[in-house]
C-alpha positions in Angstrom: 0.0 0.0 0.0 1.3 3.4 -0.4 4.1 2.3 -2.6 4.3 5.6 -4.7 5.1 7.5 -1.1 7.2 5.2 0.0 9.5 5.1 -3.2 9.5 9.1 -2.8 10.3 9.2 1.0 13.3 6.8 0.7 14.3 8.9 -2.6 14.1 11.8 -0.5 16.3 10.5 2.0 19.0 9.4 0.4 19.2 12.7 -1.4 18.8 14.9 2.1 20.5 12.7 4.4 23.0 10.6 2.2 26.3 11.1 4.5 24.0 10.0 7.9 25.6 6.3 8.2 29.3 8.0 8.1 27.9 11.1 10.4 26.4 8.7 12.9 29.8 7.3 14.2 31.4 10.9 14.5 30.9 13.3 17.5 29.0 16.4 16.9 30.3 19.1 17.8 29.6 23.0 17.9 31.6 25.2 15.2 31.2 28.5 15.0 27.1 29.0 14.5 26.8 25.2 13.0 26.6 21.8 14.3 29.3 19.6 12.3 30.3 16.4 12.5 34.0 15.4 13.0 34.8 15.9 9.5 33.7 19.7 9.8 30.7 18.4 7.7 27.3 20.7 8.5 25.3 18.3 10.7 21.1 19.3 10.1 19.5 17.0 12.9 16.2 15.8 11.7 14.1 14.1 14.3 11.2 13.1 16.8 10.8 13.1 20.1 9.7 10.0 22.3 7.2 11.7 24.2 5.0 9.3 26.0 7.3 6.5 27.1 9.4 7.1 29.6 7.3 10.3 31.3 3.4 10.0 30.1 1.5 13.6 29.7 -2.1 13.4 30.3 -2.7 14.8 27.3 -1.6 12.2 25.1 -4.1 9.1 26.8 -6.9 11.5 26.5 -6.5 12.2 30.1 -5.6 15.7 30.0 -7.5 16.9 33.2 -5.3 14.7 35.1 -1.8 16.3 33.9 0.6 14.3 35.3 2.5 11.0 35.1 1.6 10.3 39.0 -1.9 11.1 39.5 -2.8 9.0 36.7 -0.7 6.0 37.9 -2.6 6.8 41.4 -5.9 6.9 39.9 -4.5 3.6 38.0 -3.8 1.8 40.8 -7.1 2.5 43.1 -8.7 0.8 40.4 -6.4 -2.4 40.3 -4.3 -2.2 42.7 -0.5 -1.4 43.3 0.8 -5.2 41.9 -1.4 -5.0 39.0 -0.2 -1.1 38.1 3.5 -1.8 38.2 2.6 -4.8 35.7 1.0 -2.1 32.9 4.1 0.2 33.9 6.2 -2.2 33.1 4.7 -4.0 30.2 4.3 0.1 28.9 7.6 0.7 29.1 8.6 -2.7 27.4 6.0 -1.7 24.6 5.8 2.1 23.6 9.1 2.0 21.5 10.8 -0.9 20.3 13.5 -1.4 18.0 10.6 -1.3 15.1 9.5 2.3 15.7 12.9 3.1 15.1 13.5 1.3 12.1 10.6 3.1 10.5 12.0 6.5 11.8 15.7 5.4 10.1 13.3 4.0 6.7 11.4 7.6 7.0 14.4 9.5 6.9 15.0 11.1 9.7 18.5 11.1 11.6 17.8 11.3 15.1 15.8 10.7 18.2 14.8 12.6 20.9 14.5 10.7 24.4 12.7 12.7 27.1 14.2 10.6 30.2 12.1 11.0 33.6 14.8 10.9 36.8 12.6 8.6 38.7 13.6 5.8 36.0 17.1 6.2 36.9 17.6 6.9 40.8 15.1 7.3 44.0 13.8 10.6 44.5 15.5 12.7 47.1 12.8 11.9 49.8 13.1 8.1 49.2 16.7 7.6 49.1 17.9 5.3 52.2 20.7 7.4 53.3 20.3 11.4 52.4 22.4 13.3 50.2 23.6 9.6 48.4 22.0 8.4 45.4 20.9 5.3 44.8 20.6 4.2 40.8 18.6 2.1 39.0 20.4 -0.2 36.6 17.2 -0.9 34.7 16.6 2.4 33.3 19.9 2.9 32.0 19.6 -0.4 30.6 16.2 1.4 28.6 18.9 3.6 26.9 21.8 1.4 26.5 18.6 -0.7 24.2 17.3 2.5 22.8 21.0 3.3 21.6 21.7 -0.2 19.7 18.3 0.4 17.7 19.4 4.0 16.9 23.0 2.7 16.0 21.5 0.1 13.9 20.2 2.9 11.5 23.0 5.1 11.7 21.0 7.8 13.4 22.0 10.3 16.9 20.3 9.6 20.3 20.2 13.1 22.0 19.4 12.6 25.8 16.9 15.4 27.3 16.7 15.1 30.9 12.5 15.9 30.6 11.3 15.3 34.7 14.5 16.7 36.4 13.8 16.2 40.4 11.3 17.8 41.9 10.2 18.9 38.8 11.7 22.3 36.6 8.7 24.5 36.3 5.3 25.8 37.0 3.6 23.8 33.9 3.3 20.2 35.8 2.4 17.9 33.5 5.7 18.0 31.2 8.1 17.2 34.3 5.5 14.7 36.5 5.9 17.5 39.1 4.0 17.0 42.5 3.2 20.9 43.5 2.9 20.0 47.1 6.8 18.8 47.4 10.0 21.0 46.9 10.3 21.6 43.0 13.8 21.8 41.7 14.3 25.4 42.4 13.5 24.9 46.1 15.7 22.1 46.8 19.2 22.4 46.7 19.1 18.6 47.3 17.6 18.0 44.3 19.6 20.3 42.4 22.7 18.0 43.4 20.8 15.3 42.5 19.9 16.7 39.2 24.0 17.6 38.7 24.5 14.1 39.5 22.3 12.2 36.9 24.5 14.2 33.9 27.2 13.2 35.9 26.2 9.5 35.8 24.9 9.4 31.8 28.5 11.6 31.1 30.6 8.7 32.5 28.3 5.6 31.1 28.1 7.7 27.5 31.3 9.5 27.2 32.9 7.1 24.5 30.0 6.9 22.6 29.8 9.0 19.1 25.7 8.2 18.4 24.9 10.2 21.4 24.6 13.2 19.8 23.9 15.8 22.9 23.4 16.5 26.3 19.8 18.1 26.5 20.2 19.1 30.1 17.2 20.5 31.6 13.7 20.5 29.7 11.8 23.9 29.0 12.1 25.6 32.8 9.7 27.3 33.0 9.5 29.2 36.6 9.9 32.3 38.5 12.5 33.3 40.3 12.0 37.3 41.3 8.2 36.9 41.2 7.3 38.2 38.4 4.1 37.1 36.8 2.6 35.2 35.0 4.5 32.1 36.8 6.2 30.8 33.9 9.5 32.3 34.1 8.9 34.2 30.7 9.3 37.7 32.1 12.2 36.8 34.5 15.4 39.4 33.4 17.9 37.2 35.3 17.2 33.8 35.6 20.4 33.5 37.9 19.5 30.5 39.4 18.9 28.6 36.0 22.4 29.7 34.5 24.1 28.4 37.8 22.7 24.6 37.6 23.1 25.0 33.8 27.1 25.7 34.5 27.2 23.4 37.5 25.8 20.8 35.0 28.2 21.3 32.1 31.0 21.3 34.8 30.5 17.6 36.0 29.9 16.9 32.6 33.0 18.0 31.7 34.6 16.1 34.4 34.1 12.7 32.6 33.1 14.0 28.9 35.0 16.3 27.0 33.5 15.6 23.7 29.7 15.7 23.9 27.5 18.3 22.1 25.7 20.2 25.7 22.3 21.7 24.5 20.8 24.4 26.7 17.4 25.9 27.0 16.3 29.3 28.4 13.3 29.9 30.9 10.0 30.3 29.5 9.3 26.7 27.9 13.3 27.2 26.7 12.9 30.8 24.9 13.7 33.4 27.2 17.7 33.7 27.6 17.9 37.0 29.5 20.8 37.0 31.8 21.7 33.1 30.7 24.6 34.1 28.3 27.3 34.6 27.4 27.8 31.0 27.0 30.6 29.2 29.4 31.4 25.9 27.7 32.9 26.1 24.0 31.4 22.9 23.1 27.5 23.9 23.1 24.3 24.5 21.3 21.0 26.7 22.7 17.8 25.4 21.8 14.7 27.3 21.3 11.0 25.3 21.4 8.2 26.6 18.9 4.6 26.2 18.9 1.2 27.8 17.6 3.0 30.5 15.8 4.0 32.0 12.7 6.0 29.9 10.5 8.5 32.9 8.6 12.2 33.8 9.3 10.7 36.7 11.5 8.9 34.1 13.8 12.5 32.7 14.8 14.7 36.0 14.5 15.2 36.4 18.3 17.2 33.0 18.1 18.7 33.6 14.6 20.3 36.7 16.8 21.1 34.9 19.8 23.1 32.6 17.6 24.6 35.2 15.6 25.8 37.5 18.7 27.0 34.2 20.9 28.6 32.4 17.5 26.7 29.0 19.0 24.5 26.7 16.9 21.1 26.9 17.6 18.7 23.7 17.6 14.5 23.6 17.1 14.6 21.1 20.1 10.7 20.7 20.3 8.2 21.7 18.2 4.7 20.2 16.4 1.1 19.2 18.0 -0.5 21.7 14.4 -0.9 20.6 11.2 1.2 19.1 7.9 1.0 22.9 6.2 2.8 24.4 9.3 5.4 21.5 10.3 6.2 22.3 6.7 6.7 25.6 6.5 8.1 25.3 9.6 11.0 23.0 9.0 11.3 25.0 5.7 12.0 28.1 7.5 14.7 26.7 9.6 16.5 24.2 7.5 17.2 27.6 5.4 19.1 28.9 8.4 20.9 25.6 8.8 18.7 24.1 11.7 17.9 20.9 12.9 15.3 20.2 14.5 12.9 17.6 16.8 9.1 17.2 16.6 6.8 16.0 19.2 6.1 13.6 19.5 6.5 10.5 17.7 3.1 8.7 18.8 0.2 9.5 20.9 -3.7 8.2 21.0 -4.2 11.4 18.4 -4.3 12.0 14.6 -1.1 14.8 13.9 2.4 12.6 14.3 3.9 9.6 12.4 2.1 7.7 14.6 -1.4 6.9 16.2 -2.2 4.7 18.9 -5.7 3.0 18.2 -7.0 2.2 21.6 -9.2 -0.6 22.3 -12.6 -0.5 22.7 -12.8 -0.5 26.6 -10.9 2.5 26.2 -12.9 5.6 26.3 -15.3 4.0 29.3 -11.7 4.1 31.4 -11.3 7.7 30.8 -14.7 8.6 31.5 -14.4 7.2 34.8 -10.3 8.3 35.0 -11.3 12.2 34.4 -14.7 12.0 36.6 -17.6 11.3 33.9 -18.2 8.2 34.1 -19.1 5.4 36.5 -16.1 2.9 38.2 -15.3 0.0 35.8 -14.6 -3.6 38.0 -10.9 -4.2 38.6 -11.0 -6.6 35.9 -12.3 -4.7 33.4 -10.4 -1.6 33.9 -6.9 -4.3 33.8 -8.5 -5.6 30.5 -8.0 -2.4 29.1 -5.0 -1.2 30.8 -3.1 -4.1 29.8 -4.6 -4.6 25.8 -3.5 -1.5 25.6 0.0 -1.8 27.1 0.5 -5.4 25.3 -1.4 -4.5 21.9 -2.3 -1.1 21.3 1.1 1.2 21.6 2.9 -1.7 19.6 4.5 -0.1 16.1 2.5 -3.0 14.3 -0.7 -1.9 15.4 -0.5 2.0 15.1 -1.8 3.8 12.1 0.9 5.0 10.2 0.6 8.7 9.2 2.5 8.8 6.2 1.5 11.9 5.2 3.0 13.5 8.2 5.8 12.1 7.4 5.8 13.3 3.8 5.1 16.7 5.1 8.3 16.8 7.8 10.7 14.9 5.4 10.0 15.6 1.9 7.7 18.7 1.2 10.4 21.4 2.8 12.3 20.5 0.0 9.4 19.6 -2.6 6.6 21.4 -4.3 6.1 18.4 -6.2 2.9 16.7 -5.5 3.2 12.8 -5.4 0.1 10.3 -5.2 -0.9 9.6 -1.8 -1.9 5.9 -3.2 -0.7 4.0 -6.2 -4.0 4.7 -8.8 -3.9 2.8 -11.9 -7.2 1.7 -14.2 -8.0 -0.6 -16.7 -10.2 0.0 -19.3 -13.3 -0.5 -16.8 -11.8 2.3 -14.5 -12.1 1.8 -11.2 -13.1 3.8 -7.2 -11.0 6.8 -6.2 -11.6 7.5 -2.3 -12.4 11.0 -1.9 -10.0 11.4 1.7 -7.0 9.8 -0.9 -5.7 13.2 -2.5 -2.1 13.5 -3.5 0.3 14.0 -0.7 1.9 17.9 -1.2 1.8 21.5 0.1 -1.1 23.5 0.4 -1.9 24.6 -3.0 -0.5 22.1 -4.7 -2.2 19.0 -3.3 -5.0 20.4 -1.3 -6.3 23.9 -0.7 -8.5 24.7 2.5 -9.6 27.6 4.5 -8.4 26.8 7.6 -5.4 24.8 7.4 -2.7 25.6 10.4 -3.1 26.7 14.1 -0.5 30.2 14.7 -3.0 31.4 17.2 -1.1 30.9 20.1 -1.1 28.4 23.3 -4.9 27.4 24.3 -7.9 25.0 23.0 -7.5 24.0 19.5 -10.4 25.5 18.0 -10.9 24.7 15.3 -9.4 22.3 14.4 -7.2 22.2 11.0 -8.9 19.0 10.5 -12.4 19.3 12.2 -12.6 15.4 12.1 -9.2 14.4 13.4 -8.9 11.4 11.6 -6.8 10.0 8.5 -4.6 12.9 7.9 -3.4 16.0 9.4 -3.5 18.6 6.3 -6.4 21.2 6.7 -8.7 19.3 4.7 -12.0 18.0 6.8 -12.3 14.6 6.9 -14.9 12.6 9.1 -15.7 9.1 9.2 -18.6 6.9 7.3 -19.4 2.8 8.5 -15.3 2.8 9.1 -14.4 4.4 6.0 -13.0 8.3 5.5 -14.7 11.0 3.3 -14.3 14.6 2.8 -16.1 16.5 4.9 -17.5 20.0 5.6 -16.0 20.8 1.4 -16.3 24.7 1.3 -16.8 27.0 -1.7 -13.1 27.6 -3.3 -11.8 24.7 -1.3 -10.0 21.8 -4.1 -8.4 18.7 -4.1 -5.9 16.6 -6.5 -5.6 13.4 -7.4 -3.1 11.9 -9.7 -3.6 8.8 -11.2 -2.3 6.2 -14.0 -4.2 5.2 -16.6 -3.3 1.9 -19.0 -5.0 3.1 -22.1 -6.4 6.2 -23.2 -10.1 6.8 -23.6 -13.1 9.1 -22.8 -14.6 8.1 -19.5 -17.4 9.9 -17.2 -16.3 10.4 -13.3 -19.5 9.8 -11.0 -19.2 11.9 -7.2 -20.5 10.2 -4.9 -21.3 13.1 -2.5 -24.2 15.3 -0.5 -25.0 18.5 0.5 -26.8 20.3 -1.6 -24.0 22.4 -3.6 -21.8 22.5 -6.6 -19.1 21.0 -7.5 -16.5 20.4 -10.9 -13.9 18.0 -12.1 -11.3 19.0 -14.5 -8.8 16.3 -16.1 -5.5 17.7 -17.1 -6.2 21.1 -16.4 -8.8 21.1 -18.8 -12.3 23.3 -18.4 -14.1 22.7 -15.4 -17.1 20.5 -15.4 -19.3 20.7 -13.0 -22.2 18.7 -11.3 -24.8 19.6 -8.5 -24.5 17.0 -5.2 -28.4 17.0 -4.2 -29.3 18.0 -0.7 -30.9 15.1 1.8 -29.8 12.0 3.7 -27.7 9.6 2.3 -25.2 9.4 -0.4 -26.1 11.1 -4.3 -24.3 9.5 -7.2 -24.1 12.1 -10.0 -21.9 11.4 -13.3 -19.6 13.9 -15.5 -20.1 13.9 -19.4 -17.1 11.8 -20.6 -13.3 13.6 -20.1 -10.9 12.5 -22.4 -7.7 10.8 -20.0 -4.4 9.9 -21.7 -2.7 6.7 -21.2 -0.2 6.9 -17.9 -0.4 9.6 -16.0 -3.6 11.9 -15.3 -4.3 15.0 -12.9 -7.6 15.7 -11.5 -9.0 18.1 -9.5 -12.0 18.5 -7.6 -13.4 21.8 -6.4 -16.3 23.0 -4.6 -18.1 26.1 -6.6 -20.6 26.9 -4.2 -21.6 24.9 -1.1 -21.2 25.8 2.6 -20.6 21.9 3.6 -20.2 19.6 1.1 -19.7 15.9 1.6 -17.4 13.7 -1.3 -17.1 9.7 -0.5 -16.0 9.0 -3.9 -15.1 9.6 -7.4 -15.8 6.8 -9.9 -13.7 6.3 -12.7 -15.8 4.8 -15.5 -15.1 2.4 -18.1 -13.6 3.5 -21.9 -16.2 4.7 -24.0 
């Protein structure tokens, strides 16, 4: 399925990443404003993050309300109990990513992975440790990495390390760092800021002969306030003394054991705000800046373009995504120009705009009714039914939907206006069923055109969505779902789609829509005049046929627009036979 994609994604790859295998077994290094490899080569990191596994946000289960990591896995375990929770943790962690997510990332095309590592997973929290001010480390989650690390080897790729719950938790926004608000946070504990020193400490030693590891990502969007000043996010703080300190404290027992490793930093404010973090104090270092619900132009990423410029450090797009194909594109456009690499978030998630989609099982959205207060309390057994088909079965690479056209859009399209069939199309003389939801994979206005098709409005409910349905595909187009099957819905006046397809002999054919809602609609072959039909109003689906258009043998374009309608509905278009 999808072979025309696939032969254009790997195409793609090899031309845009063709000296990865060779860079993956050389340090990275900082030079001057660029990240280079040990041959001085320009090094442009392309990859995901693993958000989810290690450190779950609400968010991504559907479980929002709840926020963080801990409350759900308390809510989790009054239902079944302590024994029977550490068995979905485990069989979670076991699950989530395996060596077949990132073969498909490596297949993809992109060069590196992103781990967001949670402390707990690698030493007791201060509070728990048998004697105080020692730490106690857990062999087991190092052993996570040292597995994550063949698999990313094994496709010649970078593992960059992002320490994402640092103890007690690095900022005011809970649910990204599994903070518990009523115990010291990072900032108010100098025991955990030794703790926190000592973890890079620990990964330096274990890591420091090893050239995949790309970085040291050492403390995850801080976000907190250190003079008072509101709103409680650190993004008006002028000093940020306190950040800078544990930043340098950091890098020094780093240094202690590593000399060689890439050390990525990130600002207050979610990573953007730098005041009073520079000048930099390690020569050997990148900043990283985080982007979301904005523009998507050079001026939407100047501030960092100048930090770069005025510290002579590389800059890195060390998270960004949860919006649309049209914006990662422009997006990764925007910044590749400049030279810079990048991460998106995250790789899967029970939700319709990454690579990949969890498809939870059907006991599923009962568990988060009761988990998020709407619904009433499944039996133990029921709620470990669905805990652990969902830990065993659901998160598994084999059984996610594959999002290639996110994909297409992160990988290819920044460096392609070229629209390529999303399917492989090709009819016989009796012709054959084009699924409406099936347009050719390509920018805005070259594959697709909508009217609402990317979110720069700023943090806050998604509303609306690019995709009103959430399902299938992530461009702006509307698609819903019918009995199981995808069709375009909610098809405004001036909105169009393409469709290229192969035909094995030439011939005049009619195309039937199969569509609804009481509005116009044409078809044009080969850029040819417009012909256009009315879709009849009412329930159910209206079949109304073209006069013949004349299609060459191979390749054909067609487009479908909507002339006048305010919500259309399109299931199909059928080819017909030769006439």
């Amino acid at each position: 399925m999808r072979k025309n994609w696939i032969a254009a994604s790997v195409a793609t790859a090899a031309l845009c990443l063709s000296a990865g295998l060779a860079e993956a077994q050389s340090f990275l290094r900082a030079d001057g404003t660029r990240i280079v490899n040990e041959e001085g080569e320009p090094v442009i990191l392309r990859g995901m993050g693993l958000g989810g596994w290690v450190l779950q946000e609400g968010y991504m289960l559907q479980l929002g309300e709840l926020g963080q990591q801990h409350v759900i896995r308390a809510r989790i375990a009054d239902l079944i109990g302590e024994e029977k929770t550490e068995a979905f943790y485990r069989a979670w962690r076991a699950n989530y990513t395996t060596k077949a997510d990132i073969d498909a990332m490596g297949r993809w095309g992109f060069n590196s992975v992103r781990i967001p590592l949670h402390y707990d997973q690698l030493t007791l929290a201060a509070d728990q440790e048998p004697v105080a001010g020692q730490d106690t480390w857990k062999e087991e989650g190092f052993k996570q990495i040292d597995d994550l690390l063949d698999w990313v080897k094994a496709n010649g790729m970078y593992l960059i390390l992002d320490l994402h719950a640092a103890p007690g938790g690095q900022g005011s926004d809970l649910a990204i760092a599994d903070r518990d608000p009523n115990k010291p946070s990072l900032w108010d504990s100098a025991e955990n800021q030794r703790k926190t020193v000592a973890i890079w400490r620990k990964l330096a030693e274990r890591y420091a002969d090893e050239p995949s590891i790309g970085a040291y990502d050492i403390i995850n969007e801080p976000n907190w306030n250190f003079e008072g000043a509101e709103p409680g996010n650190g993004c008006n703080e002028n000093s940020n003394a306190p950040l800078r300190k544990l930043m340098v404290d950091i890098t020094a027992a780093i240094r202690e054991v590593d000399k060689r490793h890439l050390v990525i930093i990130e600002g207050n404010c979610w990573g953007n705000n730098y005041r009073g973090v520079m000048p930099l104090w390690d020569d050997n270092m990148a900043i990283s800046f985080h982007k979301y619900w904005n523009a998507t132009d050079r001026d939407s990423i100047a501030e960092f373009l100048k930090l770069r410029d005025e510290n002579n450090a590389p800059i890195w797009l060390g998270e960004s995504g949860e919006n649309s194909n049209r914006w990662f594109t422009e997006t990764i456009a925007t910044v590749e120009n400049e030279g810079v690499g990048w991460a998106f978030w995250p790789l899967k998630k029970i939700g319709f705009n990454q690579p990949l989609e969890i498809m939870p099982n059907a006991g599923w959205p009962a568990l988060v009714a009761y988990l998020t207060g709407k619904g009433p309390r499944p039996s133990a057994a029921e709620a470990e039914r669905t805990l652990m088909q969902l830990a065993n079965h659901d998160i598994l690479y084999e059984n996610n939907f594959k999002h290639h056209d996110v994909v297409d859009a992160m990988i290819r399209q920044p460096h392609s206006d070229v629209a390529i069939p999303f399917v492989e199309r090709r009819f016989g003389r009796q012709g054959g069923v084009i699924r409406a939801a099936d347009y050719d994979l390509g920018r805005s206005g070259v594959a697709w055109s909508d009217v609402y098709d990317s979110d720069t409005d700023g943090p806050g409910p998604r509303d609306p969505w690019w995709n009103t349905g959430r399902t299938w595909r992530n461009d702006g187009v509307d698609i819903a779902m019918d009995a199981g099957q995808p069709v375009v819905a909610e098809f405004e006046t001036g909105e169009w789609l393409r469709y290229t397809l192969t035909a094995d002999q030439a011939g005049a054919r009619p195309i039937t829509v199969v569509g609804s809602g009481g509005g116009r609609v044409s078809v044009s072959l080969n850029r040819g005049t417009p012909v256009e039909v009315n879709l009849p109003a009412g329930p159910g689906w209206h079949e109304v046929a073209t006069s013949a258009l004349n299609f060459q043998q191979g390749t054909n374009t067609l487009i479908l627009k909507v002339e006048d309608c305010t919500s259309c509905t399109v299931k199909a278009l059928n080819i017909g036979a030769v006439r």
